[in-house]
C-alpha positions in Angstrom: 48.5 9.5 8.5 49.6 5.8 8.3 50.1 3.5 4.9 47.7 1.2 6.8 44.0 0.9 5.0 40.5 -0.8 6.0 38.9 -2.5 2.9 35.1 -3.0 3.3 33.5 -6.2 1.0 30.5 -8.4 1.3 29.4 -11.6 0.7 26.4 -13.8 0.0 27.3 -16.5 2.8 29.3 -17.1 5.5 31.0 -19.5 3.3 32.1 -17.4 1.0 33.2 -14.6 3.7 35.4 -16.9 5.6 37.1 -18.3 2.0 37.7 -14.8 1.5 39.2 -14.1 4.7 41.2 -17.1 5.2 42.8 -16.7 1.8 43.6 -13.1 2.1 45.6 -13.6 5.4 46.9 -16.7 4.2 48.4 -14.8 1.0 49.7 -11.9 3.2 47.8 -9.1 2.0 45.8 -8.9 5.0 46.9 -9.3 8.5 43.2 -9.5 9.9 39.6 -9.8 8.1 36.9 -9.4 10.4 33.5 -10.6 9.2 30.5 -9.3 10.5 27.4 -11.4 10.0 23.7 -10.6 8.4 24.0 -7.6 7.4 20.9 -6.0 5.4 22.2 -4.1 2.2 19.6 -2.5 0.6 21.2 -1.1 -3.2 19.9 -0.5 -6.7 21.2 -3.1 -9.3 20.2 -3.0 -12.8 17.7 -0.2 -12.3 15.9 -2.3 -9.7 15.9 -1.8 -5.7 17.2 -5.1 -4.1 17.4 -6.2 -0.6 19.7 -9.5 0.6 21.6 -10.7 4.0 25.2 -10.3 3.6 28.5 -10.6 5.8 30.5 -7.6 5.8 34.1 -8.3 5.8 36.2 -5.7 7.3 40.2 -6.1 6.3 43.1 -4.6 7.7 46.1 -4.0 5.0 48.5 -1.4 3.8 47.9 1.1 0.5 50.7 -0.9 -1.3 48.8 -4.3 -1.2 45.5 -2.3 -1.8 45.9 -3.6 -5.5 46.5 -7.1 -4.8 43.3 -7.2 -2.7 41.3 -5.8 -4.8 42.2 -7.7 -7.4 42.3 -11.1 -5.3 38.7 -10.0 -3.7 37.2 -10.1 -7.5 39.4 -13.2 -8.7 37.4 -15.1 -5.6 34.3 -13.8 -5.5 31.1 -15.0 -6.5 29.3 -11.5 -7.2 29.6 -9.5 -10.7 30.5 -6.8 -8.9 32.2 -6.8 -5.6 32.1 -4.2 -3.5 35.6 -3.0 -2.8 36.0 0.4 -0.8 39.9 1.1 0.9 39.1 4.1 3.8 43.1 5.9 4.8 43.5 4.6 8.7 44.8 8.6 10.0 46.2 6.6 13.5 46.1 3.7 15.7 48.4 2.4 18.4 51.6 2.0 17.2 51.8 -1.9 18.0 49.0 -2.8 16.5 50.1 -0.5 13.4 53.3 -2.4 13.9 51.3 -6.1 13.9 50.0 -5.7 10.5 53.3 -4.7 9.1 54.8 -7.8 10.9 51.7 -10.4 9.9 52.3 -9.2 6.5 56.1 -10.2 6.2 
């Protein structure tokens, strides 16, 4: 088990993703944010089954800026309810483990 997490959000446009991205890194509490364009999400919202295009945004961190993420991800973004999901990275190789430490600093 590492203190390394992958945070999963969307957004509505690639506009949005890549302000998202590029502020994270910039602020150091992510050393990478991949975004992964046109997704489908198909979800229930206010009792009612929607369906929109959004870019997945894939961001590579460590459980003590979880927080600061999270709470970043919702100060930018334009959704009332940002998804916002941290999954436990179990292993990786040890310099790119060592990468996000450093790109964090």
């Amino acid at each position: 088990m590492t203190d390394k997490r992958l945070v999963f959000t969307t957004a509505g446009s690639v506009d949005e993703a890549r302000r998202i991205a590029e502020a994270l890194v910039e602020r150091k509490l992510a050393a990478c944010v991949n975004i992964v364009p046109k997704v489908v999400s198909i979800y229930r919202w206010k009792g009612k089954i929607e369906e929109a295009e959004e870019w997945l945004l894939l961001v590579k961190t460590t459980v003590q800026d979880f927080s600061r993420v999270r709470d970043a991800i919702k100060e930018m973004h334009s959704y009332e309810l940002p998804e916002c999901m941290s999954f436990a990275i179990e292993d990786g190789s040890t310099e790119y483990l060592k990468w996000i430490d450093d790109s964090m600093r």
